[in-house]
C-alpha positions in Angstrom: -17.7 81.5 80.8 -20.1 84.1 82.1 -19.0 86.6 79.0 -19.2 83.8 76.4 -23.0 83.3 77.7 -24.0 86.6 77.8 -22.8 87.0 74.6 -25.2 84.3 73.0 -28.0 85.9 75.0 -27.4 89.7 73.5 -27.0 87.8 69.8 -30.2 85.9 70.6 -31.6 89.3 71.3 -30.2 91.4 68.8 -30.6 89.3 65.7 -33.9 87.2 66.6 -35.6 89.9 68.6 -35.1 92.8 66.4 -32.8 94.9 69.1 -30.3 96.2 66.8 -28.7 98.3 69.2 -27.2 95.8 71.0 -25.6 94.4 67.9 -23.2 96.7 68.6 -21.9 95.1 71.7 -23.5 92.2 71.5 -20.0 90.0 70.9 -17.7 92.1 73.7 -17.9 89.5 76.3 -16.7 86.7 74.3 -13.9 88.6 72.9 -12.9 89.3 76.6 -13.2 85.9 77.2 -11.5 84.7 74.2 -8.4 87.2 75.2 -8.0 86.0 79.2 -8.9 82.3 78.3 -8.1 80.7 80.2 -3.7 80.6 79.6 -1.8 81.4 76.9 -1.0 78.4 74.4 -4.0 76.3 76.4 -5.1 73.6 73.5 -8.7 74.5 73.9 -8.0 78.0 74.1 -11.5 79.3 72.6 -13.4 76.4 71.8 -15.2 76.4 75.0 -16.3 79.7 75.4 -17.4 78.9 71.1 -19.5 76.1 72.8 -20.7 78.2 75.5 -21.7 80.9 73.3 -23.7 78.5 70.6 -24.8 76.6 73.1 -26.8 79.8 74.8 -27.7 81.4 71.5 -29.3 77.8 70.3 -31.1 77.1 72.8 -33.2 80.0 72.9 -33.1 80.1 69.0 -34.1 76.4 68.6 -36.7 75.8 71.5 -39.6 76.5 69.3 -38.9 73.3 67.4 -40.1 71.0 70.7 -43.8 72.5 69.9 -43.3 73.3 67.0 -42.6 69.8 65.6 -45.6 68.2 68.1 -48.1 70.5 66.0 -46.1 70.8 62.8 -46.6 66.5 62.5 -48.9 65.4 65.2 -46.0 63.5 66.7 -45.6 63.0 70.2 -43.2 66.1 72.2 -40.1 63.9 72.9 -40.0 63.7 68.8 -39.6 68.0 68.9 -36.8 67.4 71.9 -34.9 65.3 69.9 -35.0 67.4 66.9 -34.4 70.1 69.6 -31.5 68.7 70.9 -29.6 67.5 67.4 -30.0 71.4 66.3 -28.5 72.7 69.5 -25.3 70.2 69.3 -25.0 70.8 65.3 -25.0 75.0 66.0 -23.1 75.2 69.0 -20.0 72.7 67.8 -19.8 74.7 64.8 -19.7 77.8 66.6 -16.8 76.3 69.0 -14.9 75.4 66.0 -15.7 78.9 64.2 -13.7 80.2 67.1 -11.5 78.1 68.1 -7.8 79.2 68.0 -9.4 81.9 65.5 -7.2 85.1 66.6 -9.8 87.9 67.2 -7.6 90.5 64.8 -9.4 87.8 62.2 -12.7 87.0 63.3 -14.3 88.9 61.2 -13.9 88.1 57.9 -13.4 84.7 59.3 -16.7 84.8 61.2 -18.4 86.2 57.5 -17.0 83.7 55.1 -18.3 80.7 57.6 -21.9 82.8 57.4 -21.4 82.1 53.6 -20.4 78.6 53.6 -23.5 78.2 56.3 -25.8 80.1 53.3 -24.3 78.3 50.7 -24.6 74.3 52.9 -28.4 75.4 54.6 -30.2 76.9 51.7 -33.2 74.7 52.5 -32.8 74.8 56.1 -33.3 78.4 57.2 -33.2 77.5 60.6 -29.8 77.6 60.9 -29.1 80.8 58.8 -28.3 83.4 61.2 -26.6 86.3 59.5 -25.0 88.0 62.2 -26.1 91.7 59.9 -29.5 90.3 60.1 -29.8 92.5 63.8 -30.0 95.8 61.2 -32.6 94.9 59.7 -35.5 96.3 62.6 -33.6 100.0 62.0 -34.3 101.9 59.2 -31.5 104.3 59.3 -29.0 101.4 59.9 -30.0 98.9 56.9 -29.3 101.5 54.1 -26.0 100.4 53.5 -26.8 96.7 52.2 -28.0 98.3 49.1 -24.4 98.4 48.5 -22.5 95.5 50.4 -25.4 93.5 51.6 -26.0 91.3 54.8 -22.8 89.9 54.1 -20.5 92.5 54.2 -23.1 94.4 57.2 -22.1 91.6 59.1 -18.3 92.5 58.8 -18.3 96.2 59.7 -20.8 94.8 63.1 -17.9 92.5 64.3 -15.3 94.8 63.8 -17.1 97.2 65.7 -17.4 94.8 68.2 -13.7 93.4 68.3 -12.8 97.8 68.3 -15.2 97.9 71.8 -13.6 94.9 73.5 -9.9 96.7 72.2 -10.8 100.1 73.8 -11.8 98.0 77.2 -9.0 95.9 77.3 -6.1 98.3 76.4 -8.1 101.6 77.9 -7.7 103.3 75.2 -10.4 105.6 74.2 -8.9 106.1 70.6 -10.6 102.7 69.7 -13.9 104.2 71.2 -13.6 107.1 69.4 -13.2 104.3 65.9 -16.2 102.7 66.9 -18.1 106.1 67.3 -17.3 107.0 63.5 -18.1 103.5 62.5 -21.5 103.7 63.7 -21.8 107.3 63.1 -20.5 106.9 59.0 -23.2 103.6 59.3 -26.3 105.6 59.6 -27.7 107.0 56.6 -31.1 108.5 56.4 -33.2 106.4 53.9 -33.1 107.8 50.7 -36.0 110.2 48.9 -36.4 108.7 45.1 -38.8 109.9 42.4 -40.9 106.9 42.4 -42.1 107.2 39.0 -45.7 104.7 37.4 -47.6 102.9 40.2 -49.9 100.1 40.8 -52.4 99.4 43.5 -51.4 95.9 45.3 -53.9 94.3 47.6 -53.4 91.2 50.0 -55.9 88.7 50.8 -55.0 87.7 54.3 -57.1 84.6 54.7 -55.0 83.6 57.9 -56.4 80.3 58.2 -54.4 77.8 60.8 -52.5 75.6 58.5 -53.2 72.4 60.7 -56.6 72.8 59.7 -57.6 70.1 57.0 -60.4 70.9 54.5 -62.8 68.1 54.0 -66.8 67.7 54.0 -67.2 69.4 57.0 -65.6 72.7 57.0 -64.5 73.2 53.1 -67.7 75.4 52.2 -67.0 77.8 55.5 -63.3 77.4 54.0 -64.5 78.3 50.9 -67.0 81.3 52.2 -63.9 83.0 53.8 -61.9 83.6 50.9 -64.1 84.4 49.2 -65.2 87.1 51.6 -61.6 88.2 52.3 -61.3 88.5 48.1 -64.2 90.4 47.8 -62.8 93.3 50.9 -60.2 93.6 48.7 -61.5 94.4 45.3 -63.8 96.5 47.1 -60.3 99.1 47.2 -60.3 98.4 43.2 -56.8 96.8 43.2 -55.2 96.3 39.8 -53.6 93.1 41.6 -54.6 90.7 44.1 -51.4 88.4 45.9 -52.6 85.5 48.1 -50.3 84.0 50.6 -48.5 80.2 50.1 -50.6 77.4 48.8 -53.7 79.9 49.7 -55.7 77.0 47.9 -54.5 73.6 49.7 -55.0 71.2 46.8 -53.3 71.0 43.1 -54.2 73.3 40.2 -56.3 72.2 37.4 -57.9 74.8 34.6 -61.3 73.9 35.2 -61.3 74.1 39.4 -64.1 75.8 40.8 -62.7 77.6 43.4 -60.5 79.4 41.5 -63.2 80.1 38.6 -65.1 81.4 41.7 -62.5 83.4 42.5 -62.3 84.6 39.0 -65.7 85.7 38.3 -65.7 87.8 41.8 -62.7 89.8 40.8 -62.8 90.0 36.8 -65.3 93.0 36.5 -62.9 94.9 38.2 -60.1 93.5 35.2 -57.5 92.3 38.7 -54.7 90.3 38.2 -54.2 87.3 40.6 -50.9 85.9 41.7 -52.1 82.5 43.6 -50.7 80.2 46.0 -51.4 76.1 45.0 -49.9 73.4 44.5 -49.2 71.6 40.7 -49.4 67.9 40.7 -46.3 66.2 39.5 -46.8 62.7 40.2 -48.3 60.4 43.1 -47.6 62.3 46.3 -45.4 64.5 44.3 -46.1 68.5 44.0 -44.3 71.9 43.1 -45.1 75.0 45.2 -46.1 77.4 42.9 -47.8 80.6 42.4 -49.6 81.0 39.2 -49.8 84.7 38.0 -54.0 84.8 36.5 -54.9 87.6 33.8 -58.4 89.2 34.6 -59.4 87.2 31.8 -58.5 83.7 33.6 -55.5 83.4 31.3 -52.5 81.7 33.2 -50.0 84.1 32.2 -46.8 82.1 34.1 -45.9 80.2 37.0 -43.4 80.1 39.9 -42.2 77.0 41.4 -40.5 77.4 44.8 -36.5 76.4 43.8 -35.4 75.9 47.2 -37.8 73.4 49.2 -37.4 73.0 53.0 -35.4 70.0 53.6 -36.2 67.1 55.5 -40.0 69.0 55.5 -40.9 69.5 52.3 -38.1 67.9 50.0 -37.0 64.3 51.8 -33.0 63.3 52.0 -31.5 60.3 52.5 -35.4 58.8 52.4 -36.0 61.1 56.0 -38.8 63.5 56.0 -41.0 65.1 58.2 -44.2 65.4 56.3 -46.9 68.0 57.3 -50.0 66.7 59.6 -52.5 68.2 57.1 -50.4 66.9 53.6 -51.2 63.4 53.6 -47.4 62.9 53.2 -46.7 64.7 49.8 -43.2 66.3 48.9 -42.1 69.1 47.1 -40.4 68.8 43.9 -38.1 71.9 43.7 -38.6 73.8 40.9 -36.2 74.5 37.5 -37.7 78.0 36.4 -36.1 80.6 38.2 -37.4 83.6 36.3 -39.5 86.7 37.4 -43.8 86.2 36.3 -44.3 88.7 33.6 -47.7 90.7 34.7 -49.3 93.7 33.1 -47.1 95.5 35.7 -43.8 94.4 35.1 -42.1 91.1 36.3 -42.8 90.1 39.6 -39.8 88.4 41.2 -41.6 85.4 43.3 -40.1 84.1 47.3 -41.8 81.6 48.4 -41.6 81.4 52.3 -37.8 80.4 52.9 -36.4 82.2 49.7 -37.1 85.5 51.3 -34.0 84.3 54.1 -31.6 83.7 50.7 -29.8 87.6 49.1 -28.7 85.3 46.5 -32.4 84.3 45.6 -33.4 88.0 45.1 -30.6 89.2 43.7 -30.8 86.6 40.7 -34.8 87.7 39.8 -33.3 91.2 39.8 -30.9 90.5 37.7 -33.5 89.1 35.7 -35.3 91.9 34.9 -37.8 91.6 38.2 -39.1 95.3 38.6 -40.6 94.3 42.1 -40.5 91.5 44.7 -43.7 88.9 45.9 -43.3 87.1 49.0 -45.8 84.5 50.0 -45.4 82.3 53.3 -47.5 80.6 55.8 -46.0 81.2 59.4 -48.4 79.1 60.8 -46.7 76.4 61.8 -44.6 78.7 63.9 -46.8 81.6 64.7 -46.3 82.4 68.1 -42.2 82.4 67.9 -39.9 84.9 67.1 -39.6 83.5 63.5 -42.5 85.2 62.2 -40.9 88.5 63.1 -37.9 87.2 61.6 -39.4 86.7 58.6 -40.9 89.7 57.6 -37.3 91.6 58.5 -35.7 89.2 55.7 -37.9 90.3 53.0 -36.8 94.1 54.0 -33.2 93.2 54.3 -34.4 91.9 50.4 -36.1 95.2 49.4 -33.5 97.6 50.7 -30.8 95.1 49.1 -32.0 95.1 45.5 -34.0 98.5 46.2 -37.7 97.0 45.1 -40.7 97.5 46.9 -41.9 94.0 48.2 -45.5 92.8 49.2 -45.2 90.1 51.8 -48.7 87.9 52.1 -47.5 85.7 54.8 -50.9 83.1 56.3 -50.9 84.1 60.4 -47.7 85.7 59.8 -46.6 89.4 59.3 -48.1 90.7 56.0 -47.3 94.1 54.8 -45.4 96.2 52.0 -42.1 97.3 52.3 -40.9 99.8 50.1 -37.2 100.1 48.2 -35.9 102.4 51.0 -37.0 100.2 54.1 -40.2 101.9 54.8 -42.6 99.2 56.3 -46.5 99.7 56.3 -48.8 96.8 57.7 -51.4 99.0 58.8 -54.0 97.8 55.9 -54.1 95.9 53.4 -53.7 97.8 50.3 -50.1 99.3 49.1 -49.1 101.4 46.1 -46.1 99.4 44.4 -43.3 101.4 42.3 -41.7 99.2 39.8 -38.0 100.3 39.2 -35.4 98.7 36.4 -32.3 99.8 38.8 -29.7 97.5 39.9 -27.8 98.0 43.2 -24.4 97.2 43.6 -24.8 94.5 46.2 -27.0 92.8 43.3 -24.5 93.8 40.5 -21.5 92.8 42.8 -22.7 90.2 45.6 -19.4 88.7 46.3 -17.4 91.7 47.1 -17.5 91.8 51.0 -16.5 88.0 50.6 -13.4 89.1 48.3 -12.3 91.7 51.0 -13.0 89.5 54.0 -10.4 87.1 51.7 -7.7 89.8 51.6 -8.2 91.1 54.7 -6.7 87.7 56.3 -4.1 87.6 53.4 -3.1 90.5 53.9 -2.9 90.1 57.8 -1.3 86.7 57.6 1.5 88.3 55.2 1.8 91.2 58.3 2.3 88.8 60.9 2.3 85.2 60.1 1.6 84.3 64.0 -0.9 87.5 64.6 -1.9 87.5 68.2 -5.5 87.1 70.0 -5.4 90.9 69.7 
């Protein structure tokens, strides 16, 4: 039991706390567990140390919902326990029957292909998609290869890693070490050096106003005043584009608003090009998400509506939602144009908050003709957890994936620019972004680890139709 719980404290770690080391070794004590537990042919033979293992991971992943929820919806703190607790039971069953019975010579194609029904099931709850490859994504040297097999099929060389430790300890054999050694070694590739070719100048306007914060009579003009102020730092660097972050403006879009012809007049001598966070009114209490791409003219040259809104918080089911404290109850209608904005630069493929979590997402504005990636959040409901971190690694597990440099304007979260190699700079608040019309092979070709992790337990099942735990 003791292996099985440290094992969901070094995943915690490694994955959520950016210590990709550990990845490495993170899973050996459950798969000692798993092969001593507790008798051979016991029914329950690996679902307990399963629950053991979720139960430790989720509850450090999950407890910043008990707060999180209190400030999130004004509700009282035994509404974010509950939610709390439903999360933890939901993750750590599934884990339990993820491994139960599951002989460790397949756990790893096994563990991948649940990681893509999970991805597939939770697109609009993010908080329960933990890639198990998402632990590369704080080393530069060790998130190259996604460009090729993605998180998906990072995840499967990491376990079998893992399951090639736990063989070397349990049969003493340093020949397995020696495998792991090469595995690792063949795994770290220097990021590469590309001729980067035209360039524009990108700035962010990091407002980072506290989302519980309503605008009203009282504070909107100091509201106001800071934007503006923030907007006009950045065309002081003579940007030839200005990203805000998520619903920068909190109210709908209408041509004629005078915040945003405000905005315009401060930026157009200077001939910027906006891409803008706020809402578009659908109906009564009804929005879209969207980011409106503004020519230095004032021109609306396209909009973005976020495809994949957060269940249960932005998009009800079943009639249940948790609306925001500072909406006044309104819900997201996802949107049905999936496309990259055209801007003078070159499309600009749009992820709005959650979407950075989803390869699938990115790889389809690629695919689309998207020469570079936007990413606009607000982190602030959860700005103090290790979610914000979180975040900003996604969108660089996206740009090293589909090899496009990504701006990430994320309200009291991490803003920055990553570039197509990994390379992360949040030191300021201007970036140089490369478009690029290449296509990667884990864009091209996103299901092929999920086609090997399928053969791979063909092929062992057609070995050995009753393989062992080892």
């Amino acid at each position: 039991m003791a292996g099985a719980a440290l094992t969901g404290l070094c995943v915690y770690l490694a994955v959520l706390q950016a210590v990709p080391f550990l990845v490495w070794v993170a899973l050996v004590p459950l798969f000692l567990a798993l092969a001593g537990w507790p008798r051979s042919g016991d029914r329950y033979s690996g679902f307990i140390p399963g629950l053991i293992a979720g139960v430790t991971f989720s509850v450090f992943a999950f407890a910043w919902m008990v707060p999180g929820a209190h400030t999130f919806t004004g509700a009282s703190m035994a509404y974010g326990i509950a939610i709390f607790l439903l999360c933890v039971v939901v993750f750590s069953l599934g884990c339990a029957l993820l491994i139960w019975r599951t002989p460790l010579v397949l756990i790893a194609p096994v563990w991948v292909l649940a990681e893509v029904a999970v991805q597939w099931g939770a697109e609009k709850m993010p908080w329960f998609l933990f890639h198990i490859g998402y632990a590369l994504a704080g080393d530069l040297y060790a998130i190259q290869p996604v460009s090729v097999i993605g998180v998906t099929g990072a995840g499967f060389v990491v376990i079998v890693a893992n399951y090639l430790v736990a063989l070397a300890i349990l049969r003493r054999s340093w020949k397995y070490a020696t495998a792991v050694l090469l595995v690792i070694g063949c795994w770290l590739l220097p990021p590469p050096v590309e001729d980067r070719g035209p360039s524009f100048p990108l700035a962010i306007v990091t407002e980072n106003i506290p989302p519980e914060v309503v605008w009203d009579s009282t504070n909107g003009n100091a509201r106001v005043q800071r934007l503006l102020q923030q907007e006009d730092i950045c065309i002081a660097a003579h940007p030839g584009m200005l990203l805000w972050s998520e619903s920068a403006i909190p109210w709908t879009w209408s041509p004629d608003d005078d915040l945003v012809a405000e905005i315009l007049r401060h930026s157009r001598p200077q001939s910027i090009t906006h891409v803008l966070g706020m809402n578009t009114a659908v109906s009564a209490g009804v929005v879209r998400n969207s980011a409106y791409c503004l020519l230095p003219d004032g021109k609306v040259a396209g909009r973005y509506d976020k495809e994949y809104a957060l269940l249960f918080i932005e998009q009800p089911w079943l009639g249940l939602q948790f609306p925001f404290l500072s909406s006044d109850g309104y819900s997201v209608e996802p949107g049905d144009n999936d496309l990259p904005l055209e801007t003078p630069y070159g499309k600009a493929g749009v992820l709005i908050c959650n979407e950075s979590a989803l390869p699938g997402t990115a790889a389809h504005r690629v695919r689309e003709g998207a020469a570079f990636l936007l990413n606009m959040s607000n982190d602030g409901w959860f700005r103090d957890t290790w979610l914000v971190r979180q975040h900003f690694y996604n969108a660089r597990l996206r740009a090293v994936e589909t090899r496009k440099d990504i701006a990430v304007n994320s309200n009291n979260g991490w803003s920055g620019f990553i570039d197509a190699s990994g390379r992360i700079d949040t030191t300021g608040f201007l970036f140089t972004v490369h478009p690029n019309d290449k296509i990667t092979v884990a864009v091209r070709y996103p299901l092929i680890p999920v086609f090997i992790c399928l053969l791979f337990v063909l092929a062992i099942i057609i070995i050995n139709k009753k393989p062992s735990i080892l």
